[in-house]
Structure formats: structure tokens, C-alpha cells
C-alpha positions, 0 to 999 in steps of 0.5 A: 036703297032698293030692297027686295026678297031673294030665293030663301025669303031672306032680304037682299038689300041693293049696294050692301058691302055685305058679300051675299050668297043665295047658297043654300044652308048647310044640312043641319045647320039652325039658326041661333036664338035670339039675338044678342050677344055672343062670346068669344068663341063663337065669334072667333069661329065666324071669323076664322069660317068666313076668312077661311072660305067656308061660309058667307057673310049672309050664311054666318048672320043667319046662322048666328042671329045676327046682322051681317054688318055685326060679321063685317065687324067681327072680321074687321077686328079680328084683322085689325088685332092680327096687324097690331100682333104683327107689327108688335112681334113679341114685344110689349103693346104701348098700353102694356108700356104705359101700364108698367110705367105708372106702375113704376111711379105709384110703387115710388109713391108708396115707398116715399109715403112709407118712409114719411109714415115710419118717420113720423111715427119714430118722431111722435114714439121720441116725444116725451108726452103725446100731443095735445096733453101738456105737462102744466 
């Protein structure tokens, strides 16, 4: 891969799938800190920029300390999240049904084991003497 410096000293690498720009940054706009980590929201709002048209996939890993690919993948989930909603409507995700129904049978469980319990403990409450004491 052949790599070589653009306008703005920023590296421009030859058959990258990252859309690049040479645009200029926006008045005022700094580059975050370190990188690492983002939340929620400030992916949210990469995403909803580039879908939007407004930035660059270039424009936004800089902006926000991070590789483009890192933006490439934020966008994939976002798209993949707003499919799964699509196909799912208003109804329940299969991991939502899956959770319900090991609810349903650990709530049976727990009752068995609480109709067990209480019938051992009337068992053991009739008994004329506790075990393991003996009349003799």
C-alpha cells in the first residue's frame, strides 16, 4: 500500500475504502484528545454527521481522534441496528424471546422448589422427635 502526505499533512493511504476529503476543517472545530474511547453520544452524532452529508469520513477521525476505519465501523453498526428495528417493528427481538422464556422456566423451578421446601418442613414440623435424636 502506497501512502503519501495530502494538503493538510494528513496521510492519504492508496486503496483505503475510507471516503477521503481534502475539505478543509470547519472554523473552530479542534481535534479531541487522546484517543480512546467515546460514548455513546458522541458516536451517535459521527454517525448521524456522515450519514447526514455534513462531514467526512476523514473530517470526523480527526475531529474525534480516531482511525477512519473506527468511523466506517460506527456507521456499520448504526446501519446494522436501524435494519434489525426495521425487520423487527414493534415486536420482541429473538434475544428478548429467548430471555422471557428461561424466565418462564426458572420461575417454575422456583416454585417446584418451593412447594418441595414447604413440604419437607410440614413433614419434618409432624415428626414427633427431630432427627437424629432417638427416644431409647
Amino acid at each position: 500500500m502506497e501512502s503519501q502526505m495530502g494538503m493538510q499533512g494528513v496521510e492519504v493511504v492508496a486503496g483505503s475504502e475510507a471516503e477521503r476529503s481534502e475539505a478543509q476543517e470547519p472554523a473552530g472545530e479542534v481535534r479531541r484528545g487522546r484517543p480512546g474511547r467515546r460514548s455513546a453520544e458522541d458516536r451517535r452524532q459521527a454517525v448521524l454527521e456522515l450519514l447526514s452529508g455534513k462531514a467526512t469520513v476523514d473530517q470526523l477521525a480527526f475531529r474525534f481522534g480516531v482511525r477512519p476505519e473506527t468511523i466506517e465501523g460506527w456507521r456499520d453498526i448504526a446501519l446494522e441496528g436501524i435494519s434489525e428495528a426495521m425487520r423487527r417493528g414493534s415486536g420482541k427481538s429473538p434475544r428478548e424471546r429467548e430471555l422471557e422464556k428461561k424466565l418462564r422456566s426458572l420461575e417454575r423451578a422456583f416454585t417446584d422448589l418451593a412447594i418441595r421446601n414447604e413440604l419437607a418442613e410440614r413433614a419434618l414440623s409432624e415428626r414427633p422427635t427431630r432427627p437424629g435424636t432417638s427416644l431409647r
